[in-house]
N, C-alpha and C positions, 0 to 999 in steps of 0.2 A: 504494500500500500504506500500511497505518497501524500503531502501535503506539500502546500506552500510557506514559504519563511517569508516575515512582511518585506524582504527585501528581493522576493522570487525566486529564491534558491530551494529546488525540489532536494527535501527532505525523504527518503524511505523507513519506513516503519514497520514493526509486525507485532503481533498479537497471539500470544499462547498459553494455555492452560483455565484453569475456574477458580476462580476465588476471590479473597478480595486483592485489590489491583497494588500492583508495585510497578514502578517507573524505574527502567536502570537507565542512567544518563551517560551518553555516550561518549566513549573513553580511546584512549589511543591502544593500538586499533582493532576496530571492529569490521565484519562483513557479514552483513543477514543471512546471504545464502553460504557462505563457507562456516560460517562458526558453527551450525547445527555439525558438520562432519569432524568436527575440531578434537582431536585429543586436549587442546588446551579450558576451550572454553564449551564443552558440550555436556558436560557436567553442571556446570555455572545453571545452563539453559533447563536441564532438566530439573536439577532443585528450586530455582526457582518458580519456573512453571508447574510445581506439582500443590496444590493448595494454593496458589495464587493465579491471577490472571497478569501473566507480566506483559509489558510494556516498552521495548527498546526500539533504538532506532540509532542509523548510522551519521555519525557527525558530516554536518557540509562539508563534501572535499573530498570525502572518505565512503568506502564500500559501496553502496547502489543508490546514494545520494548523490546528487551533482558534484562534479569534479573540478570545474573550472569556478570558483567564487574568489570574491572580491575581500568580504569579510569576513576577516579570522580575527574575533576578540571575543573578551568575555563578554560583552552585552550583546552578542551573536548568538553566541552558544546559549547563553539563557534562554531569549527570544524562540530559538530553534526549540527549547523544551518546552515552553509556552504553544509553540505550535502544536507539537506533537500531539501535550495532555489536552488539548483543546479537537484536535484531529479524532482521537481516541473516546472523546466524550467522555471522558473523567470527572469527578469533580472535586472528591476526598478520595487521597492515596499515599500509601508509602510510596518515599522514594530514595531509592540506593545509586551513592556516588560509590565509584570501584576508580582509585588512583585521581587521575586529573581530571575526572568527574564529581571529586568531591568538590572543587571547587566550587564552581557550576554550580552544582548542588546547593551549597552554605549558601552562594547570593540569589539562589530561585527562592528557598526557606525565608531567608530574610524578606526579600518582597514578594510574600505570598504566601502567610505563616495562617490562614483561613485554610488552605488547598489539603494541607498534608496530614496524615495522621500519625506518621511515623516518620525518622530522619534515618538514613544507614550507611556509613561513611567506612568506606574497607579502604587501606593503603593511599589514603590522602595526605593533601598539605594545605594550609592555610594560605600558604608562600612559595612561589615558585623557586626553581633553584639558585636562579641569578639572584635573589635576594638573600642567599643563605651565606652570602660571605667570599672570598678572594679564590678561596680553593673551590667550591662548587660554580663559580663561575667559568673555571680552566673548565671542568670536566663537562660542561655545559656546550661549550666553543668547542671543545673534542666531539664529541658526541653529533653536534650541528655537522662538523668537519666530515663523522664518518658516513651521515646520509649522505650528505654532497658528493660523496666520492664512491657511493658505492649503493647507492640502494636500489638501481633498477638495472644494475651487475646480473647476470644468471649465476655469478658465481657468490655465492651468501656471503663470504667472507665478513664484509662492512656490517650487514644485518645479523650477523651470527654475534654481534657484542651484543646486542641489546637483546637475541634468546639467552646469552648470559645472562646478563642484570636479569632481567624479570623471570628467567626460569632455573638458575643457577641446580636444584635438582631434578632437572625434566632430564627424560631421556632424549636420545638422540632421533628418534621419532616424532616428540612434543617439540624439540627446539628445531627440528628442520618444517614442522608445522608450521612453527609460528616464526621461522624465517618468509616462509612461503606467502605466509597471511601478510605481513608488509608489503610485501611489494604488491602482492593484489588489491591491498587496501585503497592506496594513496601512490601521485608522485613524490618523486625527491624533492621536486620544486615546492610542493604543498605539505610536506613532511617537513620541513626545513622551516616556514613559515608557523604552522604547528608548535613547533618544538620550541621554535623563541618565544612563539605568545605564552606558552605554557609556561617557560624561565621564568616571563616578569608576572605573570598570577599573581594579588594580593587580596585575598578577602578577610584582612584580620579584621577589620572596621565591621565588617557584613557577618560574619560571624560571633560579634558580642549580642548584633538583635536578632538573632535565633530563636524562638519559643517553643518551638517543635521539641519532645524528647527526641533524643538522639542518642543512637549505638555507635560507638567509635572502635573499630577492631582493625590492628596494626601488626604484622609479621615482626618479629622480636628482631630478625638478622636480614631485615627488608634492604636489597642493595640498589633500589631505583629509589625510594623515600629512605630516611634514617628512619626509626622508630619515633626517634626523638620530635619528627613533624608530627605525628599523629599526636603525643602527646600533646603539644602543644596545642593541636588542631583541640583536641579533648577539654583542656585549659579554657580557652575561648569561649567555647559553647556554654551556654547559661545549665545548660540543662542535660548533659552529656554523660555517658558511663566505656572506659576505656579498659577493650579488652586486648590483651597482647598474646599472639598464639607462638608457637615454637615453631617454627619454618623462617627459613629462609629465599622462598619465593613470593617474589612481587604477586604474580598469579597464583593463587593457591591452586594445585593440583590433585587429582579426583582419589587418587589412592597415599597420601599421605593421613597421620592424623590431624591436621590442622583443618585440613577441609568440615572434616566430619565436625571437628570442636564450632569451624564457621557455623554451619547449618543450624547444628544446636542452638547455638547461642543469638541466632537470627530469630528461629520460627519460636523460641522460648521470647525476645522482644518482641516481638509483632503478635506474638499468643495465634498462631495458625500451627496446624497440623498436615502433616502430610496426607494426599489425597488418593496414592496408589498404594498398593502394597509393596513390601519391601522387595531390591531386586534379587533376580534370584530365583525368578518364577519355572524356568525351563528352557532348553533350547526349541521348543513350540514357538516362541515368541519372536525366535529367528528367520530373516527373511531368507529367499531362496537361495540367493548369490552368497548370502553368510552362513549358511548350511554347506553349500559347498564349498565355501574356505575350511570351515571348520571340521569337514570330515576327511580333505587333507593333511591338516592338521594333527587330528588322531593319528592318523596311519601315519605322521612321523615325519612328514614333508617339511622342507625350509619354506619359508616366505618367497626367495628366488625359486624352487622350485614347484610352488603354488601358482604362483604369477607366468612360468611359461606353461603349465599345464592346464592355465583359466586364460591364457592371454591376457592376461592383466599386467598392468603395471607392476613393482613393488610397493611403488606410495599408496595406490589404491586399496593390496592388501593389506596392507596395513590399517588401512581406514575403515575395511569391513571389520578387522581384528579389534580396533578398538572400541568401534560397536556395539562388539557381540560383547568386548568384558565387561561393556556400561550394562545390556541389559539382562547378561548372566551374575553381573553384583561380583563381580572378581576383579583382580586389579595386582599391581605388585610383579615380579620375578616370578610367582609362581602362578599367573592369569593363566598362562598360554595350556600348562599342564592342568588346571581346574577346569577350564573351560573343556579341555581334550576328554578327560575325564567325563565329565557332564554329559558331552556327546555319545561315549561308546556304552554309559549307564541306559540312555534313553533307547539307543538302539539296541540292545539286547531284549534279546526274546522274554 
């Protein structure tokens, strides 16, 4: 779905799951149709759409929103979320900043503390990095330095530092994702514009008139924010409660325990319960093409030789593979042999 921005820049949106509504504010970066197949962020999509009706949509510039715009600031972005919850027919909703979404976030809360019911601020900052002092400003100019020179590269190199920062324990299948998902997302040109507006971010002012409860939760060993922003960000807020998980990923990841402490610690503030049963149900629930990876699989095949006996890619199986461990509830080193397992149980006589 699309709407318009008061300044004509086609916004895309989607709508999934039942309950009451949560607005995720869109964050660097996202893609509506990639992130459902995402080992990074397809988790994110599942938990939140299950008891709630969520609400995202791709920043101007970025994923199947228009590409070519003029403005990139915060009273863009905001406006851009005004469209959306306006688009969506909202009227009372939580809404969750994730990173340089909490921004955004804090100054929509401030002018519009009627709208919301709930406030939820994962891995944010109050202050962009360029205001964090001499040393974050180097790594800042670095950083700008490596999309310039490298992000619409086929070869990941330049993109492969920032699946460090934000996934520092993803596998090499999560960070060659979410090298992937940059470059689809966004250009260098408009990644690089992005990336300074984000620098100078300042909503300390807009965050003392907050009224909204608010959840503040901050990875302890976070290497894209310090912890210490979120604190602060927590400090600010009139009415805020600050929870710090043990990970070290900007993006919490689906088979770590931090994810699961997120969840809890969300649908426990917003008082919702989950709307499916837990995963796990059976390889029933598997589609056709993921039956057929999966009973390779069994019988003991690599991924390279799944892929020339399906014609498939490797990247692809790997995307059915990590499908089938989202909706077999398996995850970890030992997904592949659970999952295998599960299979030759079901098919036995």
């Amino acid at each position: 779905m699309y709407c318009a921005a008061p300044d004509a820049v086609k916004l895309a949106y989607a709508v999934h799951g039942d309950g009451p509504p949560i607005v995720r504010v869109a964050t660097w970066m996202t893609h509506l149709e990639f992130d459902w197949e995402s080992p990074v962020w397809r988790h994110w999509l599942d938990a939140l759409g299950d008891g709630h009706t969520l609400v995202r949509y791709d920043e101007r510039g970025c994923g199947l929103s228009d590409r070519d715009v003029d403005d990139i600031s915060l009273d863009a972005w905001v406006a851009d979320l005004e469209t959306v919850v306006d688009a969506a027919g909202l009227d009372r909703f939580a809404l969750l900043g994730v990173s340089t979404g909490c921004a955004t976030a804090v100054a929509y809360a401030a002018r519009h503390p009627d709208r919301l019911t709930h406030l939820v601020l994962y891995g944010g900052y109050a202050r962009g990095r360029a205001l964090r002092g001499a040393g974050q400003r180097r790594l800042q100019d670095a950083l700008v330095a490596a999309i310039s020179a490298g992000w619409t590269n086929p070869d990941p190199t330049f993109r492969h530092l920032f699946s460090m920062l934000f996934l520092p324990a993803g596998t090499p299948e999560q960070m060659g994702w979410y090298d992937d998902l940059q470059r689809q997302s966004t250009s260098a040109a408009t990644a690089v514009r992005i990336y300074n507006t984000r620098g100078r971010l300042n909503v300390v002012d807009q965050a003392a008139q907050v009224r909204t409860r608010t959840l503040v939760v901050h990875a302890a060993d976070d290497r894209v924010v310090p912890v210490g922003e979120g604190r602060l960000l927590a400090t600010l807020l009139p009415d805020a409660r600050l929870v710090v998980l043990e990970s070290a990923n900007h993006i919490l990841l689906s088979d770590e325990p931090a994810w699961a402490s997120f969840v809890s610690e969300l649908r426990e503030f917003l008082g919702t319960q989950r709307a499916t049963a837990e995963p796990g149900a059976g390889v029933e629930d598997l589609s056709r093409r993921e039956l057929e990876v999966l009973e390779l699989v069994a019988a003991g095949l690599t991924n390279e030789a799944i892929a020339e006996r399906l014609s498939l890619s490797i990247r692809t199986v790997e995307r059915h593979l990590t499908n089938m461990y989202v909706k077999l509830g398996v995850s970890g080193k030992a997904g592949r042999a659970a999952a295998a397992a599960r299979f030759s149980e079901a098919r036995r006589p």
